[in-house]
Backbone as numpy.savetxt, mean C-alpha at the origin, in Angstrom:
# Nx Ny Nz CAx CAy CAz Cx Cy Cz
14.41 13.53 -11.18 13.57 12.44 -11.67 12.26 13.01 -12.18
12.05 13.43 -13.27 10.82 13.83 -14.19 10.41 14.87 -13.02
11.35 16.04 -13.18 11.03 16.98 -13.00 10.62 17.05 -11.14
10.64 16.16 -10.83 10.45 15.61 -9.13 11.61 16.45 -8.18
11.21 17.44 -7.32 12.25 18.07 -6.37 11.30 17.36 -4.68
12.77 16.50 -4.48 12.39 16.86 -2.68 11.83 17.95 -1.65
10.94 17.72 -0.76 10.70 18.76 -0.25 11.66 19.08 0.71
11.84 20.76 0.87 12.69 20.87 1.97 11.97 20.55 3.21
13.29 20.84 4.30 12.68 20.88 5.46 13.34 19.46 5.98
14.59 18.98 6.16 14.61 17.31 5.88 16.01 17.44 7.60
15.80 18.82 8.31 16.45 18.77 9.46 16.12 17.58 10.85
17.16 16.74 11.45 17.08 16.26 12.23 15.77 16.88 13.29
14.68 15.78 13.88 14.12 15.71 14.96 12.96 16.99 14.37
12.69 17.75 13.48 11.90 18.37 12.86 10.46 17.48 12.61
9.64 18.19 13.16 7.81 17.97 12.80 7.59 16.88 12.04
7.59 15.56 11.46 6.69 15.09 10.40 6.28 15.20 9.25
5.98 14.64 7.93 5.07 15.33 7.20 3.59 14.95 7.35
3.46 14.44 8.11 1.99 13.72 8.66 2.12 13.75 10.31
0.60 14.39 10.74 0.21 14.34 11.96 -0.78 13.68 12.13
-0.91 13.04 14.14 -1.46 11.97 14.53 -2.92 12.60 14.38
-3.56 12.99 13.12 -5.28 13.55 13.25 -5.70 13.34 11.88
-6.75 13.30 11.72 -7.83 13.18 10.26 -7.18 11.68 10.23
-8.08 11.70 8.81 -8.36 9.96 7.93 -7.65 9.29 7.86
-6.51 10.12 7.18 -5.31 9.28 6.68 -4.23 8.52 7.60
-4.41 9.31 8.93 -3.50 8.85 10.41 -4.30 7.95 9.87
-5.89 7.98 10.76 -6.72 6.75 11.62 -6.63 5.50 10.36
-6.77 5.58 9.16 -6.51 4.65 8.89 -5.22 3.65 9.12
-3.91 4.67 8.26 -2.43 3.91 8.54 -2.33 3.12 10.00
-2.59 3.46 10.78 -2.06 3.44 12.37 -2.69 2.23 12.38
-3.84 1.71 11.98 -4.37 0.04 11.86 -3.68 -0.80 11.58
-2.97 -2.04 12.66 -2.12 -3.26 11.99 -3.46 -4.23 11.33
-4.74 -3.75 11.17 -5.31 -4.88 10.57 -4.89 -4.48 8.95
-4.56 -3.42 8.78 -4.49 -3.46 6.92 -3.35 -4.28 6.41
-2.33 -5.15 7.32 -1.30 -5.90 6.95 -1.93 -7.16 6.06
-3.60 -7.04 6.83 -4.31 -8.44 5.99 -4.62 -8.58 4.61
-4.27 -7.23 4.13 -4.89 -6.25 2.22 -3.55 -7.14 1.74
-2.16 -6.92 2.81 -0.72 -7.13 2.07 -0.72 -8.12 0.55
-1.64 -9.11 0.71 -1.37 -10.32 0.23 -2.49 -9.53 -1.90
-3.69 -9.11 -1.35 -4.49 -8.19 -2.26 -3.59 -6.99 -3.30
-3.03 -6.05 -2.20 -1.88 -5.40 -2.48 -0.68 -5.72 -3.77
-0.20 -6.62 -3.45 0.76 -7.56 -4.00 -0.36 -7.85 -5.39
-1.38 -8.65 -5.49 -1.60 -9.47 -6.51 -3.03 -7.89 -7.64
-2.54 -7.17 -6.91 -2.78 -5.47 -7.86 -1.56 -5.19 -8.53
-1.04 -5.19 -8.07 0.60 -4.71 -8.18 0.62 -5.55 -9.46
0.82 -6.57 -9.42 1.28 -7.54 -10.41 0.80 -8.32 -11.53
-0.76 -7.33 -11.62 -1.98 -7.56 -12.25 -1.13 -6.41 -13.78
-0.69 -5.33 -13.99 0.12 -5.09 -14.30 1.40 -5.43 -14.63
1.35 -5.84 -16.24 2.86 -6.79 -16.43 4.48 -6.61 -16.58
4.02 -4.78 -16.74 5.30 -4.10 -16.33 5.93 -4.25 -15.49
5.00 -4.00 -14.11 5.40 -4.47 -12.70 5.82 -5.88 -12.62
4.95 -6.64 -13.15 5.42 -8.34 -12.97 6.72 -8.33 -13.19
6.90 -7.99 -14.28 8.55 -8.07 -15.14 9.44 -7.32 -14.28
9.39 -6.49 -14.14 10.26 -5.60 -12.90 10.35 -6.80 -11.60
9.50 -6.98 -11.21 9.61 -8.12 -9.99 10.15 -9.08 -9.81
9.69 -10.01 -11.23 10.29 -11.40 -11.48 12.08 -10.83 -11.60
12.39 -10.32 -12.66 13.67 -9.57 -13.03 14.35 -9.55 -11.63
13.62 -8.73 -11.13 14.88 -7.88 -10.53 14.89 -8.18 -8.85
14.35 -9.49 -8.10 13.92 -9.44 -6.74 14.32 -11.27 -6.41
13.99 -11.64 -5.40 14.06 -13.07 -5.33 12.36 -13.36 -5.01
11.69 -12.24 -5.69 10.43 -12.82 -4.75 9.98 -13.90 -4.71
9.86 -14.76 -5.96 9.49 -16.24 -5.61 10.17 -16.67 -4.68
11.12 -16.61 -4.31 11.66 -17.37 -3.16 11.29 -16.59 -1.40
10.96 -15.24 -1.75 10.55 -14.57 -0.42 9.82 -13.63 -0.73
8.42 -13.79 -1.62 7.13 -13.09 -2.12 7.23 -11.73 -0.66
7.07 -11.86 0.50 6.69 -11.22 1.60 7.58 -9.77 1.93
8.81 -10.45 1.29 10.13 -9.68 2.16 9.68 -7.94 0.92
9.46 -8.16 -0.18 9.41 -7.06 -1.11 8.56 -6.18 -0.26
7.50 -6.57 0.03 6.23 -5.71 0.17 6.71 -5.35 1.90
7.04 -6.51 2.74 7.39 -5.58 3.69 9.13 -4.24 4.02
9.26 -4.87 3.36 10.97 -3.60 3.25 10.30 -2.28 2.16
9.22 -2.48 1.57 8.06 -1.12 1.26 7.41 -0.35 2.28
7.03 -1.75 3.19 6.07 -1.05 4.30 6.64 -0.78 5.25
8.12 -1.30 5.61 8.98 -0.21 6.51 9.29 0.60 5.90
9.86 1.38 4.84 10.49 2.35 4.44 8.76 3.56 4.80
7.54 3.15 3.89 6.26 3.86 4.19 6.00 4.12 5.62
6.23 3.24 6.65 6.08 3.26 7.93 7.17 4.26 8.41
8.44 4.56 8.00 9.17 5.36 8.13 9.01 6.69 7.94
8.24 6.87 6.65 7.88 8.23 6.09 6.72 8.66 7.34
5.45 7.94 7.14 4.25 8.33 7.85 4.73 8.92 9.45
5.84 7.97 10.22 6.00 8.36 11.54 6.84 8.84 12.19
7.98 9.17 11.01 9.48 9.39 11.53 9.50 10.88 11.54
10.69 11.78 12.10 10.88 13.38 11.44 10.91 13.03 10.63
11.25 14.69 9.80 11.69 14.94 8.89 12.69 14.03 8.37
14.22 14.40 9.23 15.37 13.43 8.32 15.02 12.21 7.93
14.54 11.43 8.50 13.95 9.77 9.01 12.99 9.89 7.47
12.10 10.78 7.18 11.02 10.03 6.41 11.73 10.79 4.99
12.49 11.56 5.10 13.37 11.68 3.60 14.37 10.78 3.58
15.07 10.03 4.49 15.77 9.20 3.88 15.00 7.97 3.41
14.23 7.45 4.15 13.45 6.42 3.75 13.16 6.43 2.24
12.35 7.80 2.01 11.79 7.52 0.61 13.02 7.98 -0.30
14.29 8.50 -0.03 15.12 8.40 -1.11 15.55 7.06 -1.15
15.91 6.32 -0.25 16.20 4.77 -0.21 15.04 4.01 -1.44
14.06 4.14 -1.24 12.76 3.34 -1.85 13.40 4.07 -3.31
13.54 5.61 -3.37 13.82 6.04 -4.98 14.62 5.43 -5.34
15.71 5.07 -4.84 16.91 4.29 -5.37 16.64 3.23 -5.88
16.31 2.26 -4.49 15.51 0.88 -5.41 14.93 0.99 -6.36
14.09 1.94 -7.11 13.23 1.53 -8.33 14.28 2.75 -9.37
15.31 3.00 -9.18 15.99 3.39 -10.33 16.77 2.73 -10.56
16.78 1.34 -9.81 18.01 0.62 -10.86 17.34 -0.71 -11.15
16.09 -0.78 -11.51 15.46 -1.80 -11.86 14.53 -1.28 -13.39
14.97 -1.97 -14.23 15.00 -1.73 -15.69 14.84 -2.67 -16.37
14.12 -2.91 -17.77 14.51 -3.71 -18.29 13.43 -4.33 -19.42
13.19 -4.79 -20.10 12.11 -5.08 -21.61 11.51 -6.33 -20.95
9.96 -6.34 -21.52 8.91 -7.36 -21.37 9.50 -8.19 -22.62
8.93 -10.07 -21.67 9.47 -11.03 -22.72 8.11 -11.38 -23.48
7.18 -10.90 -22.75 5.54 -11.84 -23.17 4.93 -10.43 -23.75
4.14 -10.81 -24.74 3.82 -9.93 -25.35 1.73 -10.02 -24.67
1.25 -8.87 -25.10 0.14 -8.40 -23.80 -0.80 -7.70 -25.33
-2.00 -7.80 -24.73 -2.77 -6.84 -25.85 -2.42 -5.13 -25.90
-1.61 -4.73 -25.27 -1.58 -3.46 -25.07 0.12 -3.50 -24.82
0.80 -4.38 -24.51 2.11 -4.17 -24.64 3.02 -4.69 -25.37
3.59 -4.67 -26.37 4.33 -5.48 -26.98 5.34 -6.62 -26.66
5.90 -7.67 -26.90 7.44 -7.94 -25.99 8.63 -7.38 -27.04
9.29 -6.91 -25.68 10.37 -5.85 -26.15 10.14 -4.41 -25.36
9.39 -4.16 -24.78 8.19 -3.16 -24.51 9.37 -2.77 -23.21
10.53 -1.34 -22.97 11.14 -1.33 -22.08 10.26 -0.87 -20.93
10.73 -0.99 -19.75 9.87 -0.36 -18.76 11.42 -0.33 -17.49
11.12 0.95 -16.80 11.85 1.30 -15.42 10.79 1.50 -14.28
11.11 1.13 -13.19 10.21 1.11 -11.99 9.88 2.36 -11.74
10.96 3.50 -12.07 10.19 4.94 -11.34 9.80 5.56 -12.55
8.94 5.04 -13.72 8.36 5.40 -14.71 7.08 5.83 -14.04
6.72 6.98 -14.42 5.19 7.53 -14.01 4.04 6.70 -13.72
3.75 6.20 -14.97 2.39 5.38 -15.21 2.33 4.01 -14.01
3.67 3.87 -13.79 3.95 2.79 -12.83 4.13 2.87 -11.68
4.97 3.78 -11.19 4.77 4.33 -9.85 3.40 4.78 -9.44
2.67 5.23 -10.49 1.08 5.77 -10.30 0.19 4.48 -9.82
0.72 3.43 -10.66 -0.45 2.05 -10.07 -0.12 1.35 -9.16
1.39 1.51 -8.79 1.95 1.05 -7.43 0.96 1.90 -6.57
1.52 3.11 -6.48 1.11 3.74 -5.40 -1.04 3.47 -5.24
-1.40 3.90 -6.51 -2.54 3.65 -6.27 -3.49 2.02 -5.89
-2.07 1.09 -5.53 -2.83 -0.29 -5.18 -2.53 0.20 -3.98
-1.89 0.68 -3.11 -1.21 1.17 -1.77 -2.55 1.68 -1.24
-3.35 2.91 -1.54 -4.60 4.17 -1.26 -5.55 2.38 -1.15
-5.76 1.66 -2.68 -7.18 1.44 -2.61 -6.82 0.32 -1.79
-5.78 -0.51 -1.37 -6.35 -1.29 -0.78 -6.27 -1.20 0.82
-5.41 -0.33 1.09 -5.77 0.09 2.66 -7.03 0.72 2.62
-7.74 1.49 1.80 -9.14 2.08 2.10 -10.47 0.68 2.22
-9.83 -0.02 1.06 -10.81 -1.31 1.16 -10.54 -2.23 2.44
-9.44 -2.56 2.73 -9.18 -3.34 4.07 -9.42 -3.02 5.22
-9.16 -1.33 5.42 -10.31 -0.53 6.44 -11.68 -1.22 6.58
-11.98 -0.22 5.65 -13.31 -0.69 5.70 -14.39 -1.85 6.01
-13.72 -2.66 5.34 -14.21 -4.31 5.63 -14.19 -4.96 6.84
-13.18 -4.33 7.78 -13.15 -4.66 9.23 -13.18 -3.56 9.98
-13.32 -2.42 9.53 -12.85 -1.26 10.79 -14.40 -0.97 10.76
-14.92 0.39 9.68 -15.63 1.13 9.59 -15.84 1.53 8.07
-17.08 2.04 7.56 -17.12 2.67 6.44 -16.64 4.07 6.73
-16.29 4.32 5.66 -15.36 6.03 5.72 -16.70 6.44 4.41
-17.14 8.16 4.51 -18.05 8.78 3.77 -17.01 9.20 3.55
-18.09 10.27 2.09 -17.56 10.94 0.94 -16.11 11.49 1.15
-16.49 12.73 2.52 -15.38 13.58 3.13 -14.33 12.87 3.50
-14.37 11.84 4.46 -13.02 11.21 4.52 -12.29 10.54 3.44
-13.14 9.76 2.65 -12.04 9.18 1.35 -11.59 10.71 0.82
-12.39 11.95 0.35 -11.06 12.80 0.08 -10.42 13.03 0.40
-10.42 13.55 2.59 -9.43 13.62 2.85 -8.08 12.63 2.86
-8.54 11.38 2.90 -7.20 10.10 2.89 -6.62 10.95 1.86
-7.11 10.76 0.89 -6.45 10.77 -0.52 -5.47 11.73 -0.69
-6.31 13.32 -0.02 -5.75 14.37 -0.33 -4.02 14.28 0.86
-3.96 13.32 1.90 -3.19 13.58 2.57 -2.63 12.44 1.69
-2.79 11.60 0.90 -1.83 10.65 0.10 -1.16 10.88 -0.44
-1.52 12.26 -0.96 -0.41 12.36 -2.52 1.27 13.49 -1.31
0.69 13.28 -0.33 2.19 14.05 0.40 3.51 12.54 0.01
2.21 11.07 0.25 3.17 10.50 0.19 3.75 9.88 -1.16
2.49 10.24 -1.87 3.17 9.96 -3.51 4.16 11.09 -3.83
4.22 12.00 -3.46 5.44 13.24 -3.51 6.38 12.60 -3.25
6.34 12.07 -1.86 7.93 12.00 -1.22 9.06 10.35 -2.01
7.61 9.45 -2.79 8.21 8.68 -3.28 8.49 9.19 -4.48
8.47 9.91 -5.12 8.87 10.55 -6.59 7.52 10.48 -7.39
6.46 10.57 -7.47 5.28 10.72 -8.51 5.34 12.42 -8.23
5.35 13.07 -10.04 5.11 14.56 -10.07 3.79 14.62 -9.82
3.23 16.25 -9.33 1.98 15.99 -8.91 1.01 16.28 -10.11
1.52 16.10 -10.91 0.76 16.73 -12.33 0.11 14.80 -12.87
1.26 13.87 -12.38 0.79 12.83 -12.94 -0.34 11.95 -11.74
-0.65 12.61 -10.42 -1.50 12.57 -9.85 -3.12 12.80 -10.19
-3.78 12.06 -10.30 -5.17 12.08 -10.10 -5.85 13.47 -8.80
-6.55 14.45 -9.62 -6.44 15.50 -8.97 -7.06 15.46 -7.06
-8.31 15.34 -7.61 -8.96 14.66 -6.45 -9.24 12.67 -6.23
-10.32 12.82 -5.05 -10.57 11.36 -4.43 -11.11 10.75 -5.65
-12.26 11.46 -5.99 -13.50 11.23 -7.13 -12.74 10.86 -8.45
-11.18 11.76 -8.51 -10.73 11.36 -10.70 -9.84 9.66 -10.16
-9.31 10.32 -8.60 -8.73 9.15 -8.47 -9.46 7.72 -8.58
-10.66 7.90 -8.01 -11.15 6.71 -8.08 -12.05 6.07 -9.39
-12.12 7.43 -10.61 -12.36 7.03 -11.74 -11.04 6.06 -12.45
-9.76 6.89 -12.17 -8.40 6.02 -12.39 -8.40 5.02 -11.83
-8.75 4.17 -10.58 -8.49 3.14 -10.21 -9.54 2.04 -11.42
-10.80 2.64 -11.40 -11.62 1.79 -11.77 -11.47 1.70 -13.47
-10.99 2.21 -14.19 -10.55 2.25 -15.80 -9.87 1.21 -15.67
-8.69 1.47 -14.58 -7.67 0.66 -14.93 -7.96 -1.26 -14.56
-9.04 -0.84 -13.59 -9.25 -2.52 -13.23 -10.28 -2.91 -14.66
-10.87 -2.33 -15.27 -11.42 -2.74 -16.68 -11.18 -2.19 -17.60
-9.88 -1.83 -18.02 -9.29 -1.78 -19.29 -8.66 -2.61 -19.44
-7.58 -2.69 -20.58 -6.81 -3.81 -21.36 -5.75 -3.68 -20.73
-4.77 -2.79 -19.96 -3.49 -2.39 -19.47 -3.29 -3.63 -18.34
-4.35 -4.18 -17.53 -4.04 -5.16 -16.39 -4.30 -6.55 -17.19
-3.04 -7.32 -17.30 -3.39 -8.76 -17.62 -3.04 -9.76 -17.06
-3.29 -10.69 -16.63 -2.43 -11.80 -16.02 -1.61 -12.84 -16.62
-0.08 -12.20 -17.18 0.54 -13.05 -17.64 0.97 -14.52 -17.10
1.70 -15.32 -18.14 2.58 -16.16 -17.41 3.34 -15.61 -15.98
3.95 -14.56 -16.10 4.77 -14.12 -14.93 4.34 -13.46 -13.90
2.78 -12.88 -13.92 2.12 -12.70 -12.78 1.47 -13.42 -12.49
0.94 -14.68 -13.03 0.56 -15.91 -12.25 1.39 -16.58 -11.44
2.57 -16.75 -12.22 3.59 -17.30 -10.92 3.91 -16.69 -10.11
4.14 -15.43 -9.81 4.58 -14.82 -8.89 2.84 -14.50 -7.96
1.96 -14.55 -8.52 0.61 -14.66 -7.36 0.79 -16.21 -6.42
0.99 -17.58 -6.89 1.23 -18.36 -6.76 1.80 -18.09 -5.49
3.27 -17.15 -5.63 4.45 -17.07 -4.31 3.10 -16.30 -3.42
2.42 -15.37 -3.39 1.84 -14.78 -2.26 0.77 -15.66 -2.57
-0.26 -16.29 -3.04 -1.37 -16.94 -2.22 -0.66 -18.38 -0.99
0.65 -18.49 -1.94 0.93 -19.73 -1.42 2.48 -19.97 -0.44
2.85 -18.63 0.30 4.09 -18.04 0.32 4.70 -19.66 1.24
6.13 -19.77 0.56 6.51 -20.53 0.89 7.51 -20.36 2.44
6.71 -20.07 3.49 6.86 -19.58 4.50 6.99 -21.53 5.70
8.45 -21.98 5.97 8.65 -22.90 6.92 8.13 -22.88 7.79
7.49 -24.10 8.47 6.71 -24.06 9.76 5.52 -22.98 9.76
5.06 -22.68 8.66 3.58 -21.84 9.06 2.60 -23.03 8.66
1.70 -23.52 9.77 0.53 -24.01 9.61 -0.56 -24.02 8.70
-0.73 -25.19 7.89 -1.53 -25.38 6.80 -2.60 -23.98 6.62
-3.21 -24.65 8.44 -4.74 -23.55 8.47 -4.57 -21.97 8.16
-3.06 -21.38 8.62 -3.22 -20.40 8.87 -3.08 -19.74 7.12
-2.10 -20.29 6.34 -2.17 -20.08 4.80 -3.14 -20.38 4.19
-4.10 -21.06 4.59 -5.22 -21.26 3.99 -6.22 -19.97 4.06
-5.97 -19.22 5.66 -6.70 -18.63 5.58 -5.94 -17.72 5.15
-4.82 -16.97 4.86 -4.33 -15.59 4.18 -5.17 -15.82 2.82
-4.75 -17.20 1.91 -5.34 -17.45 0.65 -7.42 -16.99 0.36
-7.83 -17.00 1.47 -9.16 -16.35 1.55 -9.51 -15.46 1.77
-8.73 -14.55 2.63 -8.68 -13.22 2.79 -8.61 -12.38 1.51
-6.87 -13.14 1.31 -6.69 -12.18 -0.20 -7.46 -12.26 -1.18
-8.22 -13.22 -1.59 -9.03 -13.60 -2.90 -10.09 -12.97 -1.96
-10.70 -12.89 -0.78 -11.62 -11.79 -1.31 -11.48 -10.27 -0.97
-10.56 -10.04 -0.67 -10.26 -8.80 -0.72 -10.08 -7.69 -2.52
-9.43 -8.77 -3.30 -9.24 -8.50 -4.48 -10.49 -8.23 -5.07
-10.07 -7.23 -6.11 -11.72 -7.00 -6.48 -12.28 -8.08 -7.96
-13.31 -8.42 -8.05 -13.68 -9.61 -8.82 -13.15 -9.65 -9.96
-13.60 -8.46 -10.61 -12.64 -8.47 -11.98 -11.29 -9.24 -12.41
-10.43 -8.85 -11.09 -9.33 -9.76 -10.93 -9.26 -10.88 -10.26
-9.91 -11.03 -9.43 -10.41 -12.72 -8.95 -10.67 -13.38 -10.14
-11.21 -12.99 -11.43 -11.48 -13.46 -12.65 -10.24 -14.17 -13.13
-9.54 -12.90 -13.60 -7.77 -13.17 -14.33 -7.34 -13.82 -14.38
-7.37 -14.14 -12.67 -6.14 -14.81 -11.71 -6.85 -16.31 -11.81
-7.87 -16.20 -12.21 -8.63 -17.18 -12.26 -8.67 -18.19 -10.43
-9.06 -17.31 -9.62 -9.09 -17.91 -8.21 -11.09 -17.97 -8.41
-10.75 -19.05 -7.57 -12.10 -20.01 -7.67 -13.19 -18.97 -6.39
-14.05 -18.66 -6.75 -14.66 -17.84 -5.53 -16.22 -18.66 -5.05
-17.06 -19.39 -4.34 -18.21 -19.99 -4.19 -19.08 -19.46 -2.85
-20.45 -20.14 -2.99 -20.77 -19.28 -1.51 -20.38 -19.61 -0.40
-19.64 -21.16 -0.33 -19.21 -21.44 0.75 -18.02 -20.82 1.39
-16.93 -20.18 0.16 -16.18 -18.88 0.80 -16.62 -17.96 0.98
-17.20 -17.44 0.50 -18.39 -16.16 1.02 -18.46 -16.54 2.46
-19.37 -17.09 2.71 -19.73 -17.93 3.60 -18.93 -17.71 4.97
-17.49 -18.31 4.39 -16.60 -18.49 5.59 -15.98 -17.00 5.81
-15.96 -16.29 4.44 -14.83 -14.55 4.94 -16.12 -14.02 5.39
-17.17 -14.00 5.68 -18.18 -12.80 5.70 -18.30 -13.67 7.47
-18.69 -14.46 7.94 -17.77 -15.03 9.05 -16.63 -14.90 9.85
-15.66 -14.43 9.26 -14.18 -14.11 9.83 -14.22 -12.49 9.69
-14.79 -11.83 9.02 -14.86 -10.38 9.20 -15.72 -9.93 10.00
-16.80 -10.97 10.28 -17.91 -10.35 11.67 -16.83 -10.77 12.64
-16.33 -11.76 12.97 -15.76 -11.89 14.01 -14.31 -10.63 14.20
-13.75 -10.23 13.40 -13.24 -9.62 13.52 -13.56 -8.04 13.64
-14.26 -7.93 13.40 -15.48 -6.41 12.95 -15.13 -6.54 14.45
-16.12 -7.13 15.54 -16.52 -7.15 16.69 -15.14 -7.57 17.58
-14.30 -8.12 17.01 -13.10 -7.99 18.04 -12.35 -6.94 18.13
-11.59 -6.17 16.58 -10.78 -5.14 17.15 -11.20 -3.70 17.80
-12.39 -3.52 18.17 -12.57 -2.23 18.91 -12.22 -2.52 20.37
-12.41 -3.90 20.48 -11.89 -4.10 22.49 -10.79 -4.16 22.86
-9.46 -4.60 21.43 -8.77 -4.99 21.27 -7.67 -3.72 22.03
-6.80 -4.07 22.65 -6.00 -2.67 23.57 -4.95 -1.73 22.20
-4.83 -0.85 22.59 -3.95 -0.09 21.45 -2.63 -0.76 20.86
-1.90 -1.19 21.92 -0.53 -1.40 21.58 -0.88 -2.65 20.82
-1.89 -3.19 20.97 -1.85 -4.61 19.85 -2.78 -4.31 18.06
-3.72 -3.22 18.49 -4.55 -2.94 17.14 -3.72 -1.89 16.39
-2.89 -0.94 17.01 -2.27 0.27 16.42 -0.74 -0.28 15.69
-0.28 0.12 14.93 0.90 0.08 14.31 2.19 0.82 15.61
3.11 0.30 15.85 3.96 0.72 17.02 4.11 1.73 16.18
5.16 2.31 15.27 5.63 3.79 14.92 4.41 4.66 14.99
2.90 4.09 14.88 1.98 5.34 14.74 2.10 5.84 16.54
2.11 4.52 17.03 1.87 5.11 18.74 3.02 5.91 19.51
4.28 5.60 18.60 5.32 6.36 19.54 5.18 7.77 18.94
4.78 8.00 17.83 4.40 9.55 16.82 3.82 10.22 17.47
2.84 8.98 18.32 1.19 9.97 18.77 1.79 10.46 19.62
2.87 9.60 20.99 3.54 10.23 21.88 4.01 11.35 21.51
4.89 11.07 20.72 5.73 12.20 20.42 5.23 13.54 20.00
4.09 13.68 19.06 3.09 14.66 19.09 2.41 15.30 20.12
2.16 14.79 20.83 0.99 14.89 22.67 2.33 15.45 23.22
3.68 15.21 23.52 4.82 15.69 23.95 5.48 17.31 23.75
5.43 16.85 22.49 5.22 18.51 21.65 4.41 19.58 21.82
2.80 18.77 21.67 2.42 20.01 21.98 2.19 20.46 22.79
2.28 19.29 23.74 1.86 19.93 25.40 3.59 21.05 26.06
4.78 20.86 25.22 5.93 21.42 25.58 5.86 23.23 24.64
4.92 22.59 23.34 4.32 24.66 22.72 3.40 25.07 23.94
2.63 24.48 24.19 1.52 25.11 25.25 2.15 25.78 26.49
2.93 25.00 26.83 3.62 25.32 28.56 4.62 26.85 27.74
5.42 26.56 26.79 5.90 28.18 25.79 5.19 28.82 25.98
3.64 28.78 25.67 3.16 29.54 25.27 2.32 30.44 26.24
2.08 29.54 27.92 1.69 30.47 28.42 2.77 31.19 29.40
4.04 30.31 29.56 4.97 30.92 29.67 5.05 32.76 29.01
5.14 32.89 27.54 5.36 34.22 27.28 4.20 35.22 27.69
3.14 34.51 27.78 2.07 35.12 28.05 1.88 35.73 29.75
C-alpha cells in the first residue's frame, strides 16, 4: 500500500509498540477523551472525501457511534495489546478502508463531482489520523492539564508509530509537532474542508445520535460538549449556534469536571486495556529485574 511495509516483530505475547510512560501513554489511558468522540467525528467529515466515503459505504446515519467506536477498539488494540494483537488490529482497520471507494456527487470549490477518492488514499488517511492527535490533545487539555512545548512533541513523535501501523508512509507525515500543527491549522482555513450537503447530514447523526432510551438531558449535553470542543472555524460551517450562555454552561461543566477527575479512582478515569498493559508492564519488568540479579 504506497510503498507501506508492516513492521516486523508481530510474534505472539511479544513487548508492545507503546509503553505505559511519557505523553502519549498519559494521555490515551484517559476515558475522558471519549467526550472529543462526537468533535472527532464532525473533523473527519468536515472533509468531503471522507463524508462521501462514510455516507457510501457505512450505515452511519442509522448508527453515527458504532464507526468511530469499532476505530477506537481496533486503536485501543494497537496502543495496549502485544505485538500479534496490535498488528492484527491495524491490518483489520487496513482492510476496511481498502474496500471503500468511490466518486464525489457534490461538487466543492476545490473538488470537482466525479472527483474519485479511496479511504487509504494518503491525503486522507493523513486528516483522519490527524483529527485522532488534535482532538485527543485538545480534549486533554480542557479537562485534564495543559501539556508544554516538550510534551505535544513528544505525543506526536510517539503518534506517527501509530500512523505507521495504520498504513500512512512516513514521508507523507508531518515531520515534527510544530509542521504538524502548521498542517492541522492550513487545513482548518483553507478551501479543502467544506460542509457539504452530506456532511451536514451525517453531523446531524452525531450531534443528534439517534440512540433509544438516552435521556433528552444527557444528548443535549454531548451536543455542547461537541460544539465546543470543535474549533470555531468549523462551528462556523456547520453553522452550530455558539452564545455566552453556552459558554457559560461548558466553561461550568469543565470546572466541574477539571476538579472531579483527579479524585476520581483509576479503574473508572483510566481506559481498562491501558490498566491491564500497565500490569502487564510492572509484571515484566519486575520478572527482567529478578533475571537480572539472578545472573548477577
Amino acid at each position: 500500500m504506497h510503498g507501506w511495509q508492516e513492521p516486523a516483530g508481530g510474534e505472539s505475547n511479544a513487548p508492545g509498540f507503546f509503553a505505559p510512560q511519557g505523553a502519549f501513554w498519559r494521555v490515551n489511558r484517559e476515558n475522558v477523551l471519549m467526550l472529543g468522540a462526537g468533535c472527532t467525528l464532525l473533523l473527519q467529515l468536515a472533509h468531503p472525501l471522507v463524508a462521501a466515503g462514510v455516507a457510501e459505504h457505512s450505515t452511519f446515519r442509522k448508527h453515527p457511534l458504532r464507526r468511530l467506536y469499532a476505530t477506537l477498539r481496533r486503536t485501543q488494540q494497537v496502543l495496549y495489546g502485544d505485538r500479534a494483537t496490535a498488528l492484527a488490529a491495524a491490518r483489520g482497520l487496513r482492510a476496511v478502508h481498502a474496500r471503500v471507494r468511490g466518486t464525489l456527487k457534490q461538487r466543492t470549490s476545490v473538488f470537482p463531482a466525479g472527483t474519485s477518492y479511496r479511504a487509504d488514499d494518503p491525503p486522507l488517511l493523513l486528516w483522519v489520523f490527524a483529527t485522532l492527535v488534535a482532538a485527543s490533545l485538545s480534549t486533554y487539555e480542557q479537562f485534564r492539564a495543559p501539556l508544554d512545548r516538550d510534551e505535544r512533541s513528544e505525543y506526536y513523535a510517539q503518534s506517527k508509530v501509530l500512523a505507521r501501523l495504520f498504513g500512512i508512509d512516513e514521508e507523507v507525515l508531518p515531520r515534527d509537532y510544530p509542521a504538524f500543527s502548521g498542517y492541522f491549522e492550513d487545513m482548518l482555513q483553507g478551501p479543502a474542508l467544506t460542509v457539504t450537503e452530506t456532511s451536514a447530514c451525517l453531523a446531524q447523526a452525531v450531534l443528534r445520535p439517534p440512540i433509544r432510551l438516552a435521556p433528552a438531558f444527557l444528548l443535549e449535553w454531548h451536543r455542547l460538549i461537541t460544539t465546543a470542543l470543535l474549533p470555531p472555524v468549523l462551528r462556523e460551517r456547520y453553522r452550530l449556534a455558539w452564545d455566552e450562555e453556552q459558554e457559560r454552561r461548558w466553561q461550568a461543566f469543565r470546572g466541574r469536571m477539571t476538579r472531579a477527575l483527579p479524585v476520581l479512582p483509576e479503574f473508572v478515569r483510566a481506559a481498562p486495556g491501558a490498566l491491564w498493559a500497565e500490569h502487564r508492564w510492572k509484571r515484566t519488568q519486575r520478572r527482567l529485574g529478578a533475571s537480572s540479579a539472578a545472573a548477577n
